[in-house]
Every structure is written in C-alpha cells, then in structure tokens.
Legacy VTK file of the C-alpha trace (Angstrom):
# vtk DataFile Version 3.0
C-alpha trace
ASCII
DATASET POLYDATA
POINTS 285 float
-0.138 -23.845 -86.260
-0.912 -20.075 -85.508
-4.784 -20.833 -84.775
-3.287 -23.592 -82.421
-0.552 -21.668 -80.609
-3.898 -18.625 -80.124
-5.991 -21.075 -79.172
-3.424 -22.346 -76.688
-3.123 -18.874 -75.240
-6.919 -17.886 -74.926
-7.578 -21.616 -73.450
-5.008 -20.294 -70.660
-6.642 -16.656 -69.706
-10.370 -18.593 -70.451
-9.083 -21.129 -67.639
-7.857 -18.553 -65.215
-11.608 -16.553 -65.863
-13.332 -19.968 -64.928
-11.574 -21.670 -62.907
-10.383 -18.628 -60.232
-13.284 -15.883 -61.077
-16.170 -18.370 -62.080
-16.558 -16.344 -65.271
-16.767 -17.945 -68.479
-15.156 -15.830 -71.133
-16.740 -15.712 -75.363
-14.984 -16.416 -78.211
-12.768 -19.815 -77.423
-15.116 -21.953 -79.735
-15.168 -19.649 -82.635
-11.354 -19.712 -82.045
-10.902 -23.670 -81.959
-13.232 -23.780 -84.545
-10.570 -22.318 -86.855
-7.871 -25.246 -86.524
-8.006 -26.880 -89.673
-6.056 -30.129 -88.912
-5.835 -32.385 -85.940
-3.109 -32.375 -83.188
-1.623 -34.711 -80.631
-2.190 -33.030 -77.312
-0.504 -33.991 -73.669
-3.145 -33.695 -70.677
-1.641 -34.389 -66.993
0.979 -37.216 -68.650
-1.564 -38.701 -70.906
-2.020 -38.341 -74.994
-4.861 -37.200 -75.972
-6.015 -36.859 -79.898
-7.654 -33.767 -80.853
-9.779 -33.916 -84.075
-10.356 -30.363 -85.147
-13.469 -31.628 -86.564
-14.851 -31.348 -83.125
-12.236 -28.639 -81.617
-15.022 -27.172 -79.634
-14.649 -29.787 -77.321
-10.795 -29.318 -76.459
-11.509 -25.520 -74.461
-9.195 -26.061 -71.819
-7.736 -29.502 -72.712
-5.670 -28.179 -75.833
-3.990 -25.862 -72.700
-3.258 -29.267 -71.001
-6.109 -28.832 -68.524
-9.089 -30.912 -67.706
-12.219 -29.366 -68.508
-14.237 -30.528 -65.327
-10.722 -30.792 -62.957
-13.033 -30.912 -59.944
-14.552 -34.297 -61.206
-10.707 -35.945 -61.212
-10.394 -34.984 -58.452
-12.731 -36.422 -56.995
-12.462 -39.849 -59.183
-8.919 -40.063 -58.099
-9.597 -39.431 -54.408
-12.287 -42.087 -54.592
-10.681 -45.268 -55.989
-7.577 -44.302 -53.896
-9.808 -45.025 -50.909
-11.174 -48.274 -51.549
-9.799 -51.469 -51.933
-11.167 -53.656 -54.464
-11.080 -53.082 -58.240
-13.731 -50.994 -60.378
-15.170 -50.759 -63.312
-15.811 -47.358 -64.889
-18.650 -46.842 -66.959
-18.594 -42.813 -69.161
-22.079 -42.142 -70.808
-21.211 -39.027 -72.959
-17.730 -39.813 -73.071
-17.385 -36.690 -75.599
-13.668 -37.161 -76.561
-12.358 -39.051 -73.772
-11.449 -36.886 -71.389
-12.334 -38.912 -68.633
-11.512 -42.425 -70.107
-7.928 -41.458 -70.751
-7.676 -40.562 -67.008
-9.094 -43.181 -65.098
-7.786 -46.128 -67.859
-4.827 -45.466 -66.170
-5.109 -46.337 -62.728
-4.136 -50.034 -61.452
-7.676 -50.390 -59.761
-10.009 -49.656 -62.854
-10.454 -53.498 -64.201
-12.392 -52.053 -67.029
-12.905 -48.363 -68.529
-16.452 -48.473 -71.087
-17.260 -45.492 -72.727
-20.546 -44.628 -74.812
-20.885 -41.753 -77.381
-22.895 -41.804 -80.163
-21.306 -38.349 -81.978
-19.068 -40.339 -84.541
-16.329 -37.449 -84.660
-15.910 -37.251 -80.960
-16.138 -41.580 -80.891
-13.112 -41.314 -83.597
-11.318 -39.297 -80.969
-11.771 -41.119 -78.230
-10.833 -44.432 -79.989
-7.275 -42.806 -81.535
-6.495 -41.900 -77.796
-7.041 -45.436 -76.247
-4.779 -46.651 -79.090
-2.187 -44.003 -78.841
-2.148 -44.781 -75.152
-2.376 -48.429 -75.906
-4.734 -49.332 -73.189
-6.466 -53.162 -72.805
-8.656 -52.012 -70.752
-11.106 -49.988 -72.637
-14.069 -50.128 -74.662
-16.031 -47.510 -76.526
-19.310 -47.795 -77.878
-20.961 -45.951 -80.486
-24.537 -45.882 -78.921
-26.948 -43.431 -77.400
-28.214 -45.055 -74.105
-31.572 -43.706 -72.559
-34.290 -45.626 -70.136
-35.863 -48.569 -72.851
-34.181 -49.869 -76.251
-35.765 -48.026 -78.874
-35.410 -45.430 -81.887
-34.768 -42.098 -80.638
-34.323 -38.533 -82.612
-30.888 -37.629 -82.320
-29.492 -34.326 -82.874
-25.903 -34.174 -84.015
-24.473 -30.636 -83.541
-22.066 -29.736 -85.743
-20.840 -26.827 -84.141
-20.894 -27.778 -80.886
-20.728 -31.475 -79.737
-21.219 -31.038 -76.275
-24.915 -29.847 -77.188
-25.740 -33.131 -79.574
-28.814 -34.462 -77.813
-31.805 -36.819 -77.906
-34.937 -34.444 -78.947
-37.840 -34.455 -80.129
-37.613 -34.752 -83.796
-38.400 -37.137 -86.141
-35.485 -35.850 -89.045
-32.922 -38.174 -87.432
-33.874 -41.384 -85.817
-31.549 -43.786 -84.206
-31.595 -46.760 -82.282
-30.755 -46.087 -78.159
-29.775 -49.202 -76.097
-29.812 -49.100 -72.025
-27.314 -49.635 -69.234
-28.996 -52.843 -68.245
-28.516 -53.932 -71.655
-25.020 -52.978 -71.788
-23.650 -53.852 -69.075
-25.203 -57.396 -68.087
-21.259 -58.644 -68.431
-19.760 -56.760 -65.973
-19.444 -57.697 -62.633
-18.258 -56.202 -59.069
-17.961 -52.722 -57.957
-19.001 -49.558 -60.632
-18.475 -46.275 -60.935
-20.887 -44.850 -63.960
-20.577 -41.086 -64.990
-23.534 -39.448 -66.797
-23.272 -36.187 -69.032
-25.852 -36.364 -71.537
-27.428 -33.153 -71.700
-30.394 -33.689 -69.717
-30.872 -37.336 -70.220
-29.587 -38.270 -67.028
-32.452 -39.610 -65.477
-33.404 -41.586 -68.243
-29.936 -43.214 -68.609
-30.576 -44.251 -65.397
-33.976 -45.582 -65.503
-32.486 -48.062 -68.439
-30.338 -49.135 -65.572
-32.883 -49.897 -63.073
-31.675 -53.609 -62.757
-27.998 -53.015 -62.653
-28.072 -49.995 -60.358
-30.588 -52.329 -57.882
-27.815 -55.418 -58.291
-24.442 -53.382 -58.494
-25.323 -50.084 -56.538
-22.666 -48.564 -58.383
-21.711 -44.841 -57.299
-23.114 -42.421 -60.243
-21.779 -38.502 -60.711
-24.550 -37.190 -62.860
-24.758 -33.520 -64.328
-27.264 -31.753 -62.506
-27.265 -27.623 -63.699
-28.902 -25.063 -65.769
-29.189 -27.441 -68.675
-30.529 -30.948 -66.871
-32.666 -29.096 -64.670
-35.170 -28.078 -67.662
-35.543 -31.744 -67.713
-36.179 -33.554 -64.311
-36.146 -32.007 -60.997
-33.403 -33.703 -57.854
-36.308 -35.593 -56.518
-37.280 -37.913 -59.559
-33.552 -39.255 -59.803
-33.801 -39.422 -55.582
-37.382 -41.337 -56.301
-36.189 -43.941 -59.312
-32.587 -44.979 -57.014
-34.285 -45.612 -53.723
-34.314 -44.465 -50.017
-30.914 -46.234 -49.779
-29.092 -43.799 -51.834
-27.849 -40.389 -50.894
-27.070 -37.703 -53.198
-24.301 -34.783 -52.793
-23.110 -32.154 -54.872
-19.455 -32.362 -56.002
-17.513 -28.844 -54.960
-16.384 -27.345 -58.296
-13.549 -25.792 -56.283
-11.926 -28.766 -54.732
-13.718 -31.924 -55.770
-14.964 -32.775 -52.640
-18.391 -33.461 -51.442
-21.106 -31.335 -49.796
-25.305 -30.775 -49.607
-25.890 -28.200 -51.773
-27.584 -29.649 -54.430
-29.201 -26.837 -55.656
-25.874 -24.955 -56.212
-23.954 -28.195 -58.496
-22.576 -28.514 -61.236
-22.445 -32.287 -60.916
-23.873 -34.542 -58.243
-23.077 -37.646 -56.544
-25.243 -40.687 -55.822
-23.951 -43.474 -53.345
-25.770 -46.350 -52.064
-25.048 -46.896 -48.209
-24.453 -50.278 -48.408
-21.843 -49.938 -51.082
-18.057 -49.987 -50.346
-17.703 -46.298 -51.913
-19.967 -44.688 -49.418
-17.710 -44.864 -46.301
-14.689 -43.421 -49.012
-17.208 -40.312 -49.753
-17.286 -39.807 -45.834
-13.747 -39.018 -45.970
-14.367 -36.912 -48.879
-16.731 -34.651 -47.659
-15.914 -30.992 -47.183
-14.336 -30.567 -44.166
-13.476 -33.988 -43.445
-9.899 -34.884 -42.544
-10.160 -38.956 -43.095
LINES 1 286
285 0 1 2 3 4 5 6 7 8 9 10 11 12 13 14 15 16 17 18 19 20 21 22 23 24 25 26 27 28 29 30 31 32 33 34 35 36 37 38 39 40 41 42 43 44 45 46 47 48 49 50 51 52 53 54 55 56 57 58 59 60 61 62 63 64 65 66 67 68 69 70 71 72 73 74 75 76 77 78 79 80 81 82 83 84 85 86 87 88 89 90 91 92 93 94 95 96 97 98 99 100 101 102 103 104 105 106 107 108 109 110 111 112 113 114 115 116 117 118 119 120 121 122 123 124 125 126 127 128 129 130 131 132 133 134 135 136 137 138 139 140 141 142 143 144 145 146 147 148 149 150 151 152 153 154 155 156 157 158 159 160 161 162 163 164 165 166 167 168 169 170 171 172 173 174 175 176 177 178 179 180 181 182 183 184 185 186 187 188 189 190 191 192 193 194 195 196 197 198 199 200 201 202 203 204 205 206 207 208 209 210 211 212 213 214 215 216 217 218 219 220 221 222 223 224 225 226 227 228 229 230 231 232 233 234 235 236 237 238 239 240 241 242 243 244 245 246 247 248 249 250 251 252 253 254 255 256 257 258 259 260 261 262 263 264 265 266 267 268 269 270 271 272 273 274 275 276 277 278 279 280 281 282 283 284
C-alpha cells in the first residue's frame, strides 16, 4: 500500500507538470513499477483494474485521471452531437482506458477493443466484467495493413512501447480491420495508438473505411512520425477526407497538424463531420 499511496501522490504533481506546464516529469514508471499487487482503481465514476504487472500504464489513471483527457473530451463532445448510434472500434486499447469510457454511453451500440500485450488484454477484460458491460469485445490480436506473421515486440517494462518491428525472435500472426470488422454495420468511430503503425492499421481497412467512412483519431507525434509522413495517411483515405489536429488543451479541433499529439480524420459525407464543425476551436455551435 505505501508504493500505491506514493504513486498516488507523484501521479498528482506529474499531472499538474503535464497537463498545466506541458512538462513531463521522470521517475513515475520506476515508481509504479514498484507495486507488487494489483488494485481496483475509480476513474471519472468508472472501475478500472490495475494489474501491477503492467503499472506503467496507470501514470495518471491510478490518480483518477485520464491519461489523454483531451481525447474524452473530444469523444464525448462528438457522440453528444449526433444522432444515430456508433460503434467504437480501440486499436491499442492498452488497458482500457478508453473502452471503459465510451462503453458507457447510451449511443455506443458496440465498444471492440484490440491489444495483443496479454497483461494489458487481462486488464482490460477484468474491467469490462467488473463494470459488467454487454457491449464490449476485446480481442487479443495485432492488426496491421494484410493478414500475416509479424515480429512482435512485447515490452516488459513498458507496454505502451510493445510494437511490431523488425525482428524475426517473435513472430505472430496480425489480422486487419477489414477482416475484423466485416460484422459491424452503421456509423464508426475507430481510434488508433499503435506506436507508429497507424497507417498500416488503416491500409488493412481500406474496404471498411471506403464503405463505413468512419471518423478515425490516429496518433500522429514524435514517435509515428519516424514512420509515415501526414500526407501518406491523407493519400490512402481519399480527397474526401479532412484531417485536424485534436487541441491537447481542450479537446477541440484545429489545423495544426504539425503541432498534434493526435489527429482527426472525417469524411465529408459522413454524419460526424458537420458535429466536428461545431467542435472546432472557436466555434460556438
């Protein structure tokens, strides 16, 4: 309990540092790293299961705070504003920090998560059943643009960086979003944090995205952009899409794409891109 209660206190000053001074402080990992048994943590209403064998993950969640708050935002905002029901698609769900959010809102029809780390897919499926939701489904796959084997890289230390790369020591088998998600039907909202595999998560959804023209918030910063550059993922959706960056300060929308964190893609035909007019910074819809 005394590694929890200081990791509980650091989490606190390391959100203030972030999230008011955009400084990101050392030291919280090493410090969640030393919690030696798992906890039942409350986020915004919600139970969330921490497994200290992946405590790394929990930096500002075991203080009761989202990690990426601008991206609820934003999430909530958006299926607020339109009027049919959605179905929410996390690739990289880590350990279901988004799932347990938007499972709970009367619009989501259906919540899927993929992540292939098995620790952080053990947390995310103890959350769905301690919040006894229907409406979710996790699976343990890595999903990148054809079905095929794939090196792997499971970190140990730190979850968030477990990536596809390019050795041969650990091969698994990758599906796609096309091949995942021929059952699902109506409006989609897919979010993509896979360390730099964005754009080939969404080439393996080439048919889906062209048939659904679901809305996609993809990670586009320091990390992806040593793998593909704005204008390939602009080139492989289309013309008819229209990319922004979400504001890490409010959650709302703007153009400076070279300055995100995380970016949105809408279609202009789709029902979400008149709700991201009235999100746009500035806007008072």
């Amino acid at each position: 309990m005394f590694w929890f209660l200081v990791a509980k206190l650091y989490s606190s000053i390391y959100g203030f540092f972030i999230g008011k001074l955009n400084i990101s402080l050392r030291g919280l990992g090493y410090i969640l790293r030393k919690l030696n048994r798992d906890h039942i943590i409350e986020v915004d209403g919600k139970k969330l299961f921490l497994n200290h064998k992946v405590a790394s993950c929990y930096e500002r969640l075991i203080n009761g705070v989202y990690n990426e708050p601008e991206t609820h935002l934003f999430l909530k905002a958006l299926i607020d504003k339109i009027d049919s029901s959605v179905t929410f698609v996390d690739v990289g769900a880590n350990v279901g920090e988004m799932i347990v959010d938007i499972a709970r809102y009367d619009k989501v029809e259906h919540v899927v998560g993929f992540e292939p780390h098995p620790e952080c897919a053990a947390a995310c499926r103890k959350s769905i059943k301690l919040n006894r939701f229907e409406n979710v489904i996790l699976i343990q796959k890595v999903l990148s643009d054809s079905r095929k084997y794939v090196s792997f890289e499971f970190d140990s230390v730190s979850p968030n960086a477990s990536k596809i790369t390019e050795k041969k020591d650990s091969m698994i088998e990758a599906s796609t979003l096309d091949d995942e998600l021929g059952v699902f039907h109506g409006n989609c909202i897919i979010l993509i944090d896979v360390e730099g595999a964005e754009l080939k998560v969404v080439k393996g959804g080439k048919s889906f995205i062209q048939k659904r023209r679901p809305l996609i918030v993809f990670e586009f910063n320091q990390v992806t952009k040593q793998h593909f550059r704005i204008d390939e993922m602009k080139d492989e959706l289309g013309k008819d899409y229209r990319i922004y960056r979400l504001r890490r300060d409010d959650g709302r929308l703007d153009d400076k794409i070279n300055d995100a964190w995380n970016c949105v893609a809408v279609h202009i035909s789709s029902p979400f891109f008149g709700a991201c007019s009235g999100l746009m910074h500035g806007s008072t819809a």
